[in-house]
N, C-alpha and C positions, 0 to 999 in steps of 0.2 A: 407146827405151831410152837412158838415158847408159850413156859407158863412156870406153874407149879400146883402143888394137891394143897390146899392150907384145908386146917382143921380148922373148922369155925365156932367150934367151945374152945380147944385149946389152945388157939393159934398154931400150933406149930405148922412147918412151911415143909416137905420134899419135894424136891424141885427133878423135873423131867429130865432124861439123860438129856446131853448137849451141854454149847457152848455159845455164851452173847459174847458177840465182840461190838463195840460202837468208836473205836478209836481213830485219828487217822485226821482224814478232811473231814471233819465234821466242825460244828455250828460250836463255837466255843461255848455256850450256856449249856448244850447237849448234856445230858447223864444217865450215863450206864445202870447205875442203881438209883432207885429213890425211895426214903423212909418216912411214908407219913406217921404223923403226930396221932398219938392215940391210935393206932394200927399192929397188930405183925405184919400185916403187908406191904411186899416188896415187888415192889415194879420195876421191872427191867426194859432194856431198851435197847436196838442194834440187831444185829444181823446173828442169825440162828445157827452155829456151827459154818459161820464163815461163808453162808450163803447171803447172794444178794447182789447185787450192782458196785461192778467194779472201778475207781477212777484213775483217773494220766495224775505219777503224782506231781510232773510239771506242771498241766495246764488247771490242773483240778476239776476236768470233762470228764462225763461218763465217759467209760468206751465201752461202745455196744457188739454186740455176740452174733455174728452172722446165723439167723437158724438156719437149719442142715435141711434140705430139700432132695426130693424125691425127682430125678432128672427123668426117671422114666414110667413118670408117672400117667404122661397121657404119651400113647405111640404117634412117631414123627408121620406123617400120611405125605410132603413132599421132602424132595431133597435139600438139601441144607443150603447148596450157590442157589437153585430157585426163590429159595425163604430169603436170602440173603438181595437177590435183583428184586424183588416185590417191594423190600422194604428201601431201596435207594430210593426206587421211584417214586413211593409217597413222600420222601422227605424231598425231591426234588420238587414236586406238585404243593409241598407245601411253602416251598422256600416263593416260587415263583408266584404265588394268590397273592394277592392283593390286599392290603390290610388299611383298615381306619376309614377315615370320611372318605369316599371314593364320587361325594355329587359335584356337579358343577358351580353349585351358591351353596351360600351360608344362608340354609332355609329359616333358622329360627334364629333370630338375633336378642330375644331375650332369654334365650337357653340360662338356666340357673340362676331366673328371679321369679318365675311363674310358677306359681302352687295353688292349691286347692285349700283352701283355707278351714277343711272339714277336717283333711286327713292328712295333711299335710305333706301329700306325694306332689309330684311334680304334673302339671300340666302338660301332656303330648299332643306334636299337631297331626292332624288327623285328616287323611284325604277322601274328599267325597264328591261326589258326582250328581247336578242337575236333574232332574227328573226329565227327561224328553229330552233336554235340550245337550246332554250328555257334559256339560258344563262343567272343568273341574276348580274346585276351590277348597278351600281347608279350614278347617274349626280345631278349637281347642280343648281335649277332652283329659278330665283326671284320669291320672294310672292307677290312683285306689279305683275307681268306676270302671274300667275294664279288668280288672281282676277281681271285682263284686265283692269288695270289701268297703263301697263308700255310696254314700243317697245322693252326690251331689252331678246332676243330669246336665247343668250349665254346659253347653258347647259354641260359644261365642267364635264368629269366625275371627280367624287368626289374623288379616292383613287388615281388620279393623279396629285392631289391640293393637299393631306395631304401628300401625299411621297416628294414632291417639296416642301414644307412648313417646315415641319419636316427636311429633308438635308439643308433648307436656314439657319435655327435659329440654326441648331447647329454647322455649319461651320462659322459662318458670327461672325467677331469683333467687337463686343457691345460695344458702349461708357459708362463709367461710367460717369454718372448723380447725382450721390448721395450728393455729397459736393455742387455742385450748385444747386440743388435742396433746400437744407435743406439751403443754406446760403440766399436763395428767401422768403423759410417761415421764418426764422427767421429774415428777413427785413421786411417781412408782421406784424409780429407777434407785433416785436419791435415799427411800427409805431402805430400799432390799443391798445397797453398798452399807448402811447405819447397820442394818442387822446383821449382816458378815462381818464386820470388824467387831459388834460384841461375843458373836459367838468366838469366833478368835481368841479376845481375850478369854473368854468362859475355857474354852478348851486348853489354855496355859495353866490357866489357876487351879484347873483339877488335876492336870497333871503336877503340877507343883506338892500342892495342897495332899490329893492325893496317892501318889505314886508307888505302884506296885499293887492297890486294889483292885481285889476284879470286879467293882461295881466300878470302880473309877475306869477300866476299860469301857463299859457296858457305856456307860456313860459319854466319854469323850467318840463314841461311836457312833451315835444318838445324833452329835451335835456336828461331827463333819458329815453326813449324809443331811441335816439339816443345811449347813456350809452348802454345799455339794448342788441342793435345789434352789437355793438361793441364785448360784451361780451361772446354773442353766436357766435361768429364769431371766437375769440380766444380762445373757447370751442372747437371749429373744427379740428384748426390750427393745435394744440396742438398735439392731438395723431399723425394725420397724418404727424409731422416731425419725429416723434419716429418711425412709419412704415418706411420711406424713412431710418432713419440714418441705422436701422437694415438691411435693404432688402438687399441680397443678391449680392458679387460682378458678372459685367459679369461673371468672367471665371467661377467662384463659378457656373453661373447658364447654360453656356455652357455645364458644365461638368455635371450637374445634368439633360440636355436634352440627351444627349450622352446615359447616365444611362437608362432614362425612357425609351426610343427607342429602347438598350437592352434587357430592360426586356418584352415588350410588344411582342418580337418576339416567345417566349418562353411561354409565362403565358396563361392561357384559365381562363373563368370562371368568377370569382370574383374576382379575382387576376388581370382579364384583365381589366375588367370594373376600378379598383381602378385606372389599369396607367392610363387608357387613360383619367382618368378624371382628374389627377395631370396634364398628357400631357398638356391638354387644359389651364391649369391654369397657366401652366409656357407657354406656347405662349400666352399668353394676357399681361403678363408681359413684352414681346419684342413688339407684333405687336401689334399697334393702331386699323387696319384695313386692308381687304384685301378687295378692290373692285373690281367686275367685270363688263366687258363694252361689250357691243353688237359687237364692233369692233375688239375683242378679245385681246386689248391692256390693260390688267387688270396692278395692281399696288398694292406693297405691303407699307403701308407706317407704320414707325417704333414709339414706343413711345419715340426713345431719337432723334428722327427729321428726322431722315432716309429714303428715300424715293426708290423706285425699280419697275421695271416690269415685268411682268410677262404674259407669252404667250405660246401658244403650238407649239411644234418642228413638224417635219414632221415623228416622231415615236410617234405620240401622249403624249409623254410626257412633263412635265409643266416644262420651262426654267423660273429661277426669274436669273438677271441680274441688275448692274447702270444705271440709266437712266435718260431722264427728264419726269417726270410724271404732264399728262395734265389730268384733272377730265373734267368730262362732263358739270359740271357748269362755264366750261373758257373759 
């Protein structure tokens, strides 16, 4: 431990054998000693007789201390070339497995827009079987609800939510976005270029003004790490107005949902798997989210502000309709 014994009538301080060191790579505000006001106490600060984490004075990284191990601490029971062919072979077993989506379709095409609007987990399809008739078909169930962390029982089957989903986006008149969009970033953009050229100046004038203080460091420090965010910020901007001006008009993408819908009814294979992965990718383009509710008053809400709901008919099939849409968090 550092320290010292202070007498608390009469202040005086003896301080415990040892030595603080805190110099070196450290934090330029860093201090070794400090004296408050109205105190004898002195607080110190740094490493105890030179103990403590040592760094590269190039890169200014820790470099860490391999701890010392006990090699024979548990007895070897086979031969080392045995130890050594066991372990090729698992690496060989595992090089050869099979890794990522290994089915023949793109089972779920609206993969990351379907939520549970309780818990806000993602909706999983979910396969189940006929009673008698051994019939297989698939429902849609929250993963809060199989992990027993959500009330919301709703299991709508799943190919009456894509056929109602798929008819909504490609009948439904999409607002073009794209000019007020890009004329938002380019208000963003235009203001975070205004704020890097004053800080700029700001960071002249105090070096001018005042040069060789060390708040004017502290200072001009402050204001290039402000600089610095600014500038990764319009690093961001930047592309993402280029995707918005290029992307796609509605009808443009209307008529490219039309298409894919076409061809998916026709194609097997890997030919199916390709649409229906396009499929999913051009409904994330229109729909924000599709949440479901225990109440079966579910709700389609759109990425240009659009809002709808959605509910099952008395032929089991899914109506999306205008509406006012109430989340379970209202």
């Amino acid at each position: 431990m550092t320290g010292a014994l202070v007498n608390l009538q009469t202040g005086d301080v003896a301080f415990l054998p040892g030595s603080v060191s805190g110099w070196g790579l450290v934090d330029p505000k860093f201090k070794a000693a400090e004296y408050r006001l109205g105190s004898s106490l002195i607080v110190l600060s740094g490493q105890f007789n030179e103990e403590g984490p040592s760094y590269d004075p190039q890169t200014g990284k820790r470099v860490l201390t391999l701890a010392s191990t006990n090699r024979r601490y548990y007895e070897p029971i086979i031969e080392p070339d045995l130890w050594q062919r066991a372990n090729d072979a698992l690496k060989g077993r595992l090089k050869a497995r099979s890794r990522g989506r290994t089915g023949k379709t793109f089972a779920n095409i609206l993969k990351d827009v379907i939520v549970c609007d309780h818990c806000r987990n993602s909706m999983h399809i979910k396969v189940q079987y006929e009673h008698g008739t051994k019939n297989r078909y698939t429902r849609l169930r929250c993963a809060g609800r199989s992990e027993n962390i959500c009330s919301n029982t709703k299991m709508p089957r799943y190919l009456a939510v894509e056929e109602a989903i798929l008819e909504f986006v490609s009948e439904i008149d999409l607002k073009d976005r794209r000019a007020k969009d890009v004329a938002a970033l380019d208000r963003q953009i235009a203001a975070d270029a205004v704020e890097i050229t004053n800080l700029e100046s700001e960071i002249r004038n105090i070096i001018t003004t005042f040069s060789g203080s060390p708040i004017a460091v502290q200072m001009v420090q402050e204001k290039e790490e402000a600089r610095a965010r600014l500038r990764d910020s319009l690093s961001a901007l930047k592309p993402k107005r280029e995707a918005i001006a290029s992307r796609e008009s509605p009808g443009d993408r209307k008529a490219a949902l039309k298409a894919l819908r076409q061809r998916m009814a026709s194609e097997t294979g890997a030919d199916l798997y390709a649409t229906r992965a396009a499929l999913n990718m051009k409904i994330k383009d229109v729909v924000d989210r599709i949440a479901f509710r225990k109440d079966g008053m579910h709700f389609v809400l759109m990425n240009d502000g659009g809002s709808y709901l959605m509910t099952e008919g008395e032929d089991g099939k899914m109506m999306v309709f205008k509406g006012e849409v109430v989340t379970a968090g209202t």
